[in-house]
PyMOL CGO cylinders between C-alpha atoms (Angstrom):
from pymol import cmd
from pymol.cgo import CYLINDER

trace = [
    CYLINDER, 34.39, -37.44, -35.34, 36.66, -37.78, -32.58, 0.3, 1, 1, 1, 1, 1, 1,
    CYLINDER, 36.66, -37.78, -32.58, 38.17, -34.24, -32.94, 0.3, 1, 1, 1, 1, 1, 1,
    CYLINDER, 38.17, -34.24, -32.94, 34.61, -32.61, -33.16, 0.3, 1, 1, 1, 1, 1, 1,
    CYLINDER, 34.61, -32.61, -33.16, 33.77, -33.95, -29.37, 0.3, 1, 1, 1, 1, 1, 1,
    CYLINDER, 33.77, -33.95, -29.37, 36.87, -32.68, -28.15, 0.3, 1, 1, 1, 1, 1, 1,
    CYLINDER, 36.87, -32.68, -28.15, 36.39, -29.31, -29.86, 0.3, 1, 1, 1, 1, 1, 1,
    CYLINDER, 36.39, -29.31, -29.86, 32.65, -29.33, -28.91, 0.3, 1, 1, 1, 1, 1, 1,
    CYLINDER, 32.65, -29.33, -28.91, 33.43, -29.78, -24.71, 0.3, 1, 1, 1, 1, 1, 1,
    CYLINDER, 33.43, -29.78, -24.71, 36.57, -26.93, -25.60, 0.3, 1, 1, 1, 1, 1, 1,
    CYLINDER, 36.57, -26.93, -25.60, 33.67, -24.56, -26.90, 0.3, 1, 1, 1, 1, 1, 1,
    CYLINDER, 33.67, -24.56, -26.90, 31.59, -25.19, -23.79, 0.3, 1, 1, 1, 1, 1, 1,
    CYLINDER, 31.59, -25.19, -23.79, 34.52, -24.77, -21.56, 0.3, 1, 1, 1, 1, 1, 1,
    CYLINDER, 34.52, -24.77, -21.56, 34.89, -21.30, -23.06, 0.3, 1, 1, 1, 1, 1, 1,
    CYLINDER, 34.89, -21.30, -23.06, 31.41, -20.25, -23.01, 0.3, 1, 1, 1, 1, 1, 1,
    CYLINDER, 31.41, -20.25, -23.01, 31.49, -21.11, -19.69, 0.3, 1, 1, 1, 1, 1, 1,
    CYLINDER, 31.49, -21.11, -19.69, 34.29, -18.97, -18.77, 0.3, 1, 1, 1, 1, 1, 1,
    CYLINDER, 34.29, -18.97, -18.77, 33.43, -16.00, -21.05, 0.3, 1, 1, 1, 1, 1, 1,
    CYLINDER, 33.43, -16.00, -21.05, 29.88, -16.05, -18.82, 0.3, 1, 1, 1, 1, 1, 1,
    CYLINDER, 29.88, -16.05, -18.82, 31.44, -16.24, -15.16, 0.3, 1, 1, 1, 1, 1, 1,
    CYLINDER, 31.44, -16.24, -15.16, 33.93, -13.27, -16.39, 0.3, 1, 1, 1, 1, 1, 1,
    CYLINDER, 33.93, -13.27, -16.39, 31.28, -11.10, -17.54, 0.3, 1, 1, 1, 1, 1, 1,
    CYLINDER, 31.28, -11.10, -17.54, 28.99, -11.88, -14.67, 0.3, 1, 1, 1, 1, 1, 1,
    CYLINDER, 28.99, -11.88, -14.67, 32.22, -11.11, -11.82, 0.3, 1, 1, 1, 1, 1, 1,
    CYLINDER, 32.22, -11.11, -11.82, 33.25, -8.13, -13.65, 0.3, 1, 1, 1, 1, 1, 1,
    CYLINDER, 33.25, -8.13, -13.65, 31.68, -5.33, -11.81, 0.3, 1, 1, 1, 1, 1, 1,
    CYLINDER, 31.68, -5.33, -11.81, 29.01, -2.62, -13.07, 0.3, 1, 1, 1, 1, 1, 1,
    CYLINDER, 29.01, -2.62, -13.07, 30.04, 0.98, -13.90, 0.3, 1, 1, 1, 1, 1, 1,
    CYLINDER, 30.04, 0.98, -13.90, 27.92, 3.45, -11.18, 0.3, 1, 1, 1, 1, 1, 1,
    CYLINDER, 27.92, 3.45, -11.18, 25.09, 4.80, -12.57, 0.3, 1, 1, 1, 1, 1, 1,
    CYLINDER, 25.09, 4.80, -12.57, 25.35, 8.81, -14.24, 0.3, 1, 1, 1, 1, 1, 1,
    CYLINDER, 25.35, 8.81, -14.24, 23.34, 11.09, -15.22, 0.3, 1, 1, 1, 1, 1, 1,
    CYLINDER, 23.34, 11.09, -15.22, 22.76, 12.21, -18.73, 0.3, 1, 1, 1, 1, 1, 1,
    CYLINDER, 22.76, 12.21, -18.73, 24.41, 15.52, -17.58, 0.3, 1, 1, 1, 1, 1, 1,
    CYLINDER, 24.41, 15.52, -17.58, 27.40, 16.74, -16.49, 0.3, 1, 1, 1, 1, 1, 1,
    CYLINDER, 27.40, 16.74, -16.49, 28.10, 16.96, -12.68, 0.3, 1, 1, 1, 1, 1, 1,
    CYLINDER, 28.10, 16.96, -12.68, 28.92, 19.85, -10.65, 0.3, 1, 1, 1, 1, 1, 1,
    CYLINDER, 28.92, 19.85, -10.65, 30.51, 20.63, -7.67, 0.3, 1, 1, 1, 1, 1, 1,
    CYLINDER, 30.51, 20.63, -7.67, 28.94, 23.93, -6.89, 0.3, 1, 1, 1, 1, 1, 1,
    CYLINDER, 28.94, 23.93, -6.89, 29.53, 25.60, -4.03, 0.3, 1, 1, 1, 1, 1, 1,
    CYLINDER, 29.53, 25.60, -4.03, 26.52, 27.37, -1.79, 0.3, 1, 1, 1, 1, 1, 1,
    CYLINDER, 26.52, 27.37, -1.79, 26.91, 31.05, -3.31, 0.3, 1, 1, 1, 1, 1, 1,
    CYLINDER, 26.91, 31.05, -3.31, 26.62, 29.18, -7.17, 0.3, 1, 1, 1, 1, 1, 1,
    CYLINDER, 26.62, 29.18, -7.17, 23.72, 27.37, -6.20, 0.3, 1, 1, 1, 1, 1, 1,
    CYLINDER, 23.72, 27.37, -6.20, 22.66, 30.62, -4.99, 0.3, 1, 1, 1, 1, 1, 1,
    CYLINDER, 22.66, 30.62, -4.99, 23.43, 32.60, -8.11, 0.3, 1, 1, 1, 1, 1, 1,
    CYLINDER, 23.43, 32.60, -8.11, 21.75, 29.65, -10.21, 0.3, 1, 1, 1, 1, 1, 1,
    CYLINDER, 21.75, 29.65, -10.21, 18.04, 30.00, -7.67, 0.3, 1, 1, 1, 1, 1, 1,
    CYLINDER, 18.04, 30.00, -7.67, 18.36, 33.49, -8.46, 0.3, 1, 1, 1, 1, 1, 1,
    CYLINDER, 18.36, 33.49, -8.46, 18.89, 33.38, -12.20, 0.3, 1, 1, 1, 1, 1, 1,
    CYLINDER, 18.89, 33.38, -12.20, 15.70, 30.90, -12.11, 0.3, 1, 1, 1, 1, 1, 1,
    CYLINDER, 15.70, 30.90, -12.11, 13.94, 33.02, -10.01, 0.3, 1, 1, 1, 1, 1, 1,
    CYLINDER, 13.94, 33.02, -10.01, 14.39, 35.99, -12.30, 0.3, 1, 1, 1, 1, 1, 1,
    CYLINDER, 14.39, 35.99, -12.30, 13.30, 33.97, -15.43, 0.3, 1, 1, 1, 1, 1, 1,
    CYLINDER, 13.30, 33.97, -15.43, 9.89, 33.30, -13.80, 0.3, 1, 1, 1, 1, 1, 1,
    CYLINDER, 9.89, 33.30, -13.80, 7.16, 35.26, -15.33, 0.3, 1, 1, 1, 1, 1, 1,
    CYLINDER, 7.16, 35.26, -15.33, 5.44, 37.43, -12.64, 0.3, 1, 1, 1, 1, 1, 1,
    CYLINDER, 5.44, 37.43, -12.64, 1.61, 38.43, -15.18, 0.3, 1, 1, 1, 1, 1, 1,
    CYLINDER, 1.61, 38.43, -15.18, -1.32, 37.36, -13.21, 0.3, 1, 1, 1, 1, 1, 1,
    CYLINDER, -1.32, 37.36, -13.21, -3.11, 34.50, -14.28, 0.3, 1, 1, 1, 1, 1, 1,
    CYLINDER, -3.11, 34.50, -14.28, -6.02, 36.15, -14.54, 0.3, 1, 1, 1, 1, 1, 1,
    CYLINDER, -6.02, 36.15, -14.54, -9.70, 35.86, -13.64, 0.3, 1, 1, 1, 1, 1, 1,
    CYLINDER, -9.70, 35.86, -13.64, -10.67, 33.92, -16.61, 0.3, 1, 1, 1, 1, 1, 1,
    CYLINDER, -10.67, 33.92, -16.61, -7.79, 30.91, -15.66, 0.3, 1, 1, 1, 1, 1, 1,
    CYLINDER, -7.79, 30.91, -15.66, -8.99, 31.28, -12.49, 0.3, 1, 1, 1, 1, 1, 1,
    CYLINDER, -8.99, 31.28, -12.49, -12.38, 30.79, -12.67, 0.3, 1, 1, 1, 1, 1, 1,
    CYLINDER, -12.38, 30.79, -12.67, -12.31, 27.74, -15.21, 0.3, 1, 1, 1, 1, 1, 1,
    CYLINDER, -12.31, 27.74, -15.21, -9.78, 26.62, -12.61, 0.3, 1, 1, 1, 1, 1, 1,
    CYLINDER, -9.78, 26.62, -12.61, -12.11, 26.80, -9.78, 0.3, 1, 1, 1, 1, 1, 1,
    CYLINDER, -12.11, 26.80, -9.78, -14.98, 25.15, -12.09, 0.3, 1, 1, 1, 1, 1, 1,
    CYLINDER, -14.98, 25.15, -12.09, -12.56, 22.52, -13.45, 0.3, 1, 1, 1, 1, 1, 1,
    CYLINDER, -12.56, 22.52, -13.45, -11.93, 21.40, -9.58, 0.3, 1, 1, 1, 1, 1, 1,
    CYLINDER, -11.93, 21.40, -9.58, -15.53, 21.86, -8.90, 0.3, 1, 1, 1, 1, 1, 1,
    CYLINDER, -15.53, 21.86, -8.90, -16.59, 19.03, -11.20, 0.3, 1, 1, 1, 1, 1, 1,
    CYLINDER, -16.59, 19.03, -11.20, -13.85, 16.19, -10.35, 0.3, 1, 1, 1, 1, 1, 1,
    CYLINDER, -13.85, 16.19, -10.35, -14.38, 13.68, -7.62, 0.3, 1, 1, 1, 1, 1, 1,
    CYLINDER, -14.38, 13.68, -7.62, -13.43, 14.38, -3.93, 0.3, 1, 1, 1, 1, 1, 1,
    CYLINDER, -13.43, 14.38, -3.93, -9.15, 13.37, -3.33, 0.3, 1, 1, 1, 1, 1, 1,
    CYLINDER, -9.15, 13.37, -3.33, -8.67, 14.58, -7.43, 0.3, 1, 1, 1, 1, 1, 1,
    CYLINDER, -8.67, 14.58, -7.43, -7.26, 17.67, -8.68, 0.3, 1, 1, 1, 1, 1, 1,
    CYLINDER, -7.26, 17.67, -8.68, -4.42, 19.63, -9.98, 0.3, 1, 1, 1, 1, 1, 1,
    CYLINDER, -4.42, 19.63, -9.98, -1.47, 17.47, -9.26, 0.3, 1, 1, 1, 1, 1, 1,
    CYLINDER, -1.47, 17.47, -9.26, 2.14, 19.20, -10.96, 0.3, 1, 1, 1, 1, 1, 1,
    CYLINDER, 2.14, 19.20, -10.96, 3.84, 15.68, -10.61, 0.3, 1, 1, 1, 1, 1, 1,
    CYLINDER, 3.84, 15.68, -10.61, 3.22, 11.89, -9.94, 0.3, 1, 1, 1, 1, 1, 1,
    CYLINDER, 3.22, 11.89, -9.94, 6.33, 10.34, -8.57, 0.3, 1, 1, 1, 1, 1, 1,
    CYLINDER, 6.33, 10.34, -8.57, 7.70, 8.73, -5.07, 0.3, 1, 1, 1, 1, 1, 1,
    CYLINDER, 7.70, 8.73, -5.07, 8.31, 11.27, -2.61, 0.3, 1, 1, 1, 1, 1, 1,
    CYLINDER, 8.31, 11.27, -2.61, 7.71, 14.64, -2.72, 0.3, 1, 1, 1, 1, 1, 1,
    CYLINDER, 7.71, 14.64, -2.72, 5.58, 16.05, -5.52, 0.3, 1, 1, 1, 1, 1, 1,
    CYLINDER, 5.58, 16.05, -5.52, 5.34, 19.65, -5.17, 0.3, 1, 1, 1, 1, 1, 1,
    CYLINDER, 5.34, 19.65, -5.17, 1.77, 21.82, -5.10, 0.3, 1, 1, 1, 1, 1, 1,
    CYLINDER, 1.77, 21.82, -5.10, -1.36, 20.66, -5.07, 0.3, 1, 1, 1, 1, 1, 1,
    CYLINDER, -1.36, 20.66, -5.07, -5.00, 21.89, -5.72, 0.3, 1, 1, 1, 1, 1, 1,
    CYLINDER, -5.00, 21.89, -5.72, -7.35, 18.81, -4.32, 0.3, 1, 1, 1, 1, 1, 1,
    CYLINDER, -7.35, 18.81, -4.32, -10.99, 18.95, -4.14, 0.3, 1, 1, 1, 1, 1, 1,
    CYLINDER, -10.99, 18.95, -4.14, -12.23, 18.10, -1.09, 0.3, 1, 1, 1, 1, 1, 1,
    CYLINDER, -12.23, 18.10, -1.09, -16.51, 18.15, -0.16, 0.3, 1, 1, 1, 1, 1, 1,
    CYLINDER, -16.51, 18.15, -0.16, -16.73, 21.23, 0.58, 0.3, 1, 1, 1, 1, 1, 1,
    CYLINDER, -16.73, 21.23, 0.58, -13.68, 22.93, -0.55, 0.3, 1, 1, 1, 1, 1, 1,
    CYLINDER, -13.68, 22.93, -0.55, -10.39, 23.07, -2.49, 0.3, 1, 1, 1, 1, 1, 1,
    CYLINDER, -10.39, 23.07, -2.49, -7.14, 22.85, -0.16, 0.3, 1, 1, 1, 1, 1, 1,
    CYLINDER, -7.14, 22.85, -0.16, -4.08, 23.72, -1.16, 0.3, 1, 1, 1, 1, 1, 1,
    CYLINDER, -4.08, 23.72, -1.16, -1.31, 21.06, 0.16, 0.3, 1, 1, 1, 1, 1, 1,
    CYLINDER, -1.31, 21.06, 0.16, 2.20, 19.46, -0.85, 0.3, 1, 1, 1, 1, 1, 1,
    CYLINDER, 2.20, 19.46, -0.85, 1.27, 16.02, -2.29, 0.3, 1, 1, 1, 1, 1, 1,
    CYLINDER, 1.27, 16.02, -2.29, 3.61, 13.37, -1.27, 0.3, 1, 1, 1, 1, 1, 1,
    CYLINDER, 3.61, 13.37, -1.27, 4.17, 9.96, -3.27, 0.3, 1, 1, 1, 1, 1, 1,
    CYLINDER, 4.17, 9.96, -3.27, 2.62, 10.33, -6.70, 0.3, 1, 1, 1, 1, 1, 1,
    CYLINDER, 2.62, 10.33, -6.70, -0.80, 11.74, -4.81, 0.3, 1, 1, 1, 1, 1, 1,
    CYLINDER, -0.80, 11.74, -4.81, -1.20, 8.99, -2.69, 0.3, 1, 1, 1, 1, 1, 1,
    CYLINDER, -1.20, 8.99, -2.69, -0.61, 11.34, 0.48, 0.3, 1, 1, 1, 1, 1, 1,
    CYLINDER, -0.61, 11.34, 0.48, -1.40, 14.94, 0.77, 0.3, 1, 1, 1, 1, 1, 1,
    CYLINDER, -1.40, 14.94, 0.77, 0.28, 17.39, 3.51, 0.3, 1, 1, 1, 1, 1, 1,
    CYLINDER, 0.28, 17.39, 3.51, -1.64, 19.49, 5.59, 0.3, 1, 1, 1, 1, 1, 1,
    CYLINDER, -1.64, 19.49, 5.59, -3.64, 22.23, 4.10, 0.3, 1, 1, 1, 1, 1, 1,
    CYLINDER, -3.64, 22.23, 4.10, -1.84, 25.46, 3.18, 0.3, 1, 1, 1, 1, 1, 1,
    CYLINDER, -1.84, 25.46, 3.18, -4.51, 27.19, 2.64, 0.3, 1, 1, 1, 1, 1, 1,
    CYLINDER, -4.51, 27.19, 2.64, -8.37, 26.51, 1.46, 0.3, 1, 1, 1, 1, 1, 1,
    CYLINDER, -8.37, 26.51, 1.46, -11.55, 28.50, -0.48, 0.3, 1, 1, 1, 1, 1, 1,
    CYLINDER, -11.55, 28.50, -0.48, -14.84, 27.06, 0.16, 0.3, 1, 1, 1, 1, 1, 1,
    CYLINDER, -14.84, 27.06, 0.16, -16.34, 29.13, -2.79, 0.3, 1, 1, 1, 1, 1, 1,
    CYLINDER, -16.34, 29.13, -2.79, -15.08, 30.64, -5.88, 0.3, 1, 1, 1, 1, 1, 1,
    CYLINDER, -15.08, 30.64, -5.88, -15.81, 34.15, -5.71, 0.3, 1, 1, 1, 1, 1, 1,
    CYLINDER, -15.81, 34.15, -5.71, -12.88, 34.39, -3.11, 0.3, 1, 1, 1, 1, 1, 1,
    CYLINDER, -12.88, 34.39, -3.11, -10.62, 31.44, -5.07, 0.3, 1, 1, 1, 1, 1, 1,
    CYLINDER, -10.62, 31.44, -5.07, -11.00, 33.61, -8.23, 0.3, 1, 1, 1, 1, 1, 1,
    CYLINDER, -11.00, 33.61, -8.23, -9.37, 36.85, -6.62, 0.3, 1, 1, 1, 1, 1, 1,
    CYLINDER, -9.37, 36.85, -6.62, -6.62, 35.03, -5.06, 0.3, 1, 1, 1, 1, 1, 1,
    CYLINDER, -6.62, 35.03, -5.06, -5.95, 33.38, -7.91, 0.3, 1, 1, 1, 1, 1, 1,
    CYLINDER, -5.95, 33.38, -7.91, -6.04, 35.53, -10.10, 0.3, 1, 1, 1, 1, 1, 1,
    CYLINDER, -6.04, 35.53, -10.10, -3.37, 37.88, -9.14, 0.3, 1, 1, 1, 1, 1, 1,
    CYLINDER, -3.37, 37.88, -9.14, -0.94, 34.86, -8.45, 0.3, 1, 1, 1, 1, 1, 1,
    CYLINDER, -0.94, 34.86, -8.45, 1.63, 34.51, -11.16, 0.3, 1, 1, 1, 1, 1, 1,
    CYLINDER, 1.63, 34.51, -11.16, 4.89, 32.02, -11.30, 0.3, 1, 1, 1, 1, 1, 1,
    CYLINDER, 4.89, 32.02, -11.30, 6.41, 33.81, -9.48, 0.3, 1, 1, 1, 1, 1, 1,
    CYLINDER, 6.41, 33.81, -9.48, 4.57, 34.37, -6.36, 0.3, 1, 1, 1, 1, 1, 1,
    CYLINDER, 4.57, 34.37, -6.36, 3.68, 30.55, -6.42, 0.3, 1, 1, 1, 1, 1, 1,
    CYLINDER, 3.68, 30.55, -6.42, 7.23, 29.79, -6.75, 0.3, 1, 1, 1, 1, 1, 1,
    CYLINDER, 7.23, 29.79, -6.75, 7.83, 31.04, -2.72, 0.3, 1, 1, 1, 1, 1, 1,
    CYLINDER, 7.83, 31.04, -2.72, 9.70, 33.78, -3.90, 0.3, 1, 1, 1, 1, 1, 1,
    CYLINDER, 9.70, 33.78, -3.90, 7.17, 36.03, -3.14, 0.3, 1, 1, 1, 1, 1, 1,
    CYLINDER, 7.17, 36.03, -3.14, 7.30, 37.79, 0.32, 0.3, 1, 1, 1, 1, 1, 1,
    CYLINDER, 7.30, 37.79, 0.32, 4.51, 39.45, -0.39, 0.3, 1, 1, 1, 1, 1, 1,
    CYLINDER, 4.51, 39.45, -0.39, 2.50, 36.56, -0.99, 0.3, 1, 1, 1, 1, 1, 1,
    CYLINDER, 2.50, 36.56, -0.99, 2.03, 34.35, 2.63, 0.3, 1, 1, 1, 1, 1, 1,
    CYLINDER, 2.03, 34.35, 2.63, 0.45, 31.37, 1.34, 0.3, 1, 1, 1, 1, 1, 1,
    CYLINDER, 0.45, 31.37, 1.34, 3.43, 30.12, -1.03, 0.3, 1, 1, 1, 1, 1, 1,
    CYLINDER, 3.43, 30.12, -1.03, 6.30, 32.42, 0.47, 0.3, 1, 1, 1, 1, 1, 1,
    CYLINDER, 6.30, 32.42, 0.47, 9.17, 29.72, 1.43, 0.3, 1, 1, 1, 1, 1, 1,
    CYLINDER, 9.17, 29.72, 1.43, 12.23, 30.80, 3.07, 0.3, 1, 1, 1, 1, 1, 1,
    CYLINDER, 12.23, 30.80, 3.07, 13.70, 27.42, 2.34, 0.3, 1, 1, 1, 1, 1, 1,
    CYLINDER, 13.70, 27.42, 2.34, 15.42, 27.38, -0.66, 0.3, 1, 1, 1, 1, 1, 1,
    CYLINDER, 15.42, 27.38, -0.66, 15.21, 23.45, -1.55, 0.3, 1, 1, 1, 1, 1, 1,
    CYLINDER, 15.21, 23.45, -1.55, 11.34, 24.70, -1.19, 0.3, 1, 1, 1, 1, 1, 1,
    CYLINDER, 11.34, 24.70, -1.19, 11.43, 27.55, -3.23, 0.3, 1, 1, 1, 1, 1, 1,
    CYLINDER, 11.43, 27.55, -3.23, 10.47, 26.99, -7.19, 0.3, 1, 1, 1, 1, 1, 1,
    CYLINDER, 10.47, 26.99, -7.19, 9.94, 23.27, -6.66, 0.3, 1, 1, 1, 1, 1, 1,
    CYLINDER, 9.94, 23.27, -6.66, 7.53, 21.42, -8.56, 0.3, 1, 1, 1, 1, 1, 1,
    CYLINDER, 7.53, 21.42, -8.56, 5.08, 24.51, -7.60, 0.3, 1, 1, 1, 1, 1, 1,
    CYLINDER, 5.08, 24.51, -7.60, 1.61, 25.41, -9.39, 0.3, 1, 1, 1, 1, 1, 1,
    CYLINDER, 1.61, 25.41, -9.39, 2.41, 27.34, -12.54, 0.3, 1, 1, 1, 1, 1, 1,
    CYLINDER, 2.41, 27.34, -12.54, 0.29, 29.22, -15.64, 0.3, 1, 1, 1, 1, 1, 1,
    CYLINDER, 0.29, 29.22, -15.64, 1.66, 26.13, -17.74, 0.3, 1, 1, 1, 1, 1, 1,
    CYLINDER, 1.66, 26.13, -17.74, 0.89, 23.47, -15.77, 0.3, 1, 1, 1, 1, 1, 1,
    CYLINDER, 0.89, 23.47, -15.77, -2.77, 24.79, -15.06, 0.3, 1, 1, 1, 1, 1, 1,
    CYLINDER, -2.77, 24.79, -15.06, -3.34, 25.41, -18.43, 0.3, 1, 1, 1, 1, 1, 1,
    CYLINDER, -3.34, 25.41, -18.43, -2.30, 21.73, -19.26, 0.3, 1, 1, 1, 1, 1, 1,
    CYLINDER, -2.30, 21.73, -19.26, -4.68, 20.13, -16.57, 0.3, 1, 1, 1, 1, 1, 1,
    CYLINDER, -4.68, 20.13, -16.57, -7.59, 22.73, -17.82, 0.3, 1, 1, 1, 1, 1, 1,
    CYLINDER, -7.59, 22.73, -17.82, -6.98, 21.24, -21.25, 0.3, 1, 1, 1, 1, 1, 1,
    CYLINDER, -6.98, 21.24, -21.25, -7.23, 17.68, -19.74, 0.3, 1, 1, 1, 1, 1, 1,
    CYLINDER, -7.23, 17.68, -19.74, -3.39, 16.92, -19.58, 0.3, 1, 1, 1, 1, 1, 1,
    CYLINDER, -3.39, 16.92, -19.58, -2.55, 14.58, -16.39, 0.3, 1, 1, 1, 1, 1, 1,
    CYLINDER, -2.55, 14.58, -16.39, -5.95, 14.23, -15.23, 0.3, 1, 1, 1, 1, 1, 1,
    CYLINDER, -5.95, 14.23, -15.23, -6.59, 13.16, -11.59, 0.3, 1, 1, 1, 1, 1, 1,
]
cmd.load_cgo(trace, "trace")
């Protein structure tokens, strides 16, 4: 019995130690899961393009238009097409508003939307601007197209409307 205290306030003595080691030794930085680059401005370049050129440029059409239009026509006013939901910057928006559907950046996981880009009050003129857009002209790559043309290139391609991500909200993915 009188070894076991002694061993007993040695244990605790450890623990002790063991604890206020791990707890001073200091955390490894945070990484990515992938690999980082140093890339200089003409590779980030080369990468934009080789992005850009993957984006498909057929027309969405006037039937993914139209149940687009009717699809924001039926959800509450503030609620629509929303590509992301996260802090900050979220990309393109389609939001319905009374008496028409604005397109805006949405900021903070669509708690705040930028000022309209551009709006339709009905859907006979929504549906033919639509409808020719593809990925790639609602990427900002487009010159040709005004309303999403960016010549900023942290602008260009990010988080922008797309067939996919329409086709997910019309099929009641990420409703808002």
């Amino acid at each position: 019995m009188s070894t076991i205290i002694p061993l007993l306030a040695l244990a605790a003595i450890v623990t002790v130690l063991v604890t206020a080691l791990r707890s001073m030794r200091r955390q490894k930085a945070w990484k990515p899961p992938y690999k980082l680059i140093k890339a200089s401005p003409e590779e980030m370049e080369r990468r934009a393009v080789d992005l850009r050129d993957r984006l498909s440029r057929k027309p969405f059409g006037d039937a993914r238009a139209t149940a687009l239009w009717r699809r924001l026509a039926s959800v509450g006013e503030g609620e629509g097409l929303i590509v992301e939901f996260h802090r900050d910057f979220c990309g393109h928006g389609l939001v319905r508003r009374a008496d028409r559907v604005v397109l805006c950046d949405i900021f903070d996981g669509g708690g705040y939307t930028g000022d309209p880009i551009a709006t339709w009050g009905d859907e006979t003129d929504f549906v033919a601007f639509f409808a020719r857009q593809s990925d790639f002209s609602c990427s900002g790559w487009d010159e040709r197209e005004p309303v999403f043309h960016a010549s900023d290139s942290w602008y260009r391609n990010n988080q922008r409307l797309t067939g996919a991500a329409i086709d997910a909200w019309l099929g009641g993915a990420r409703r808002r």
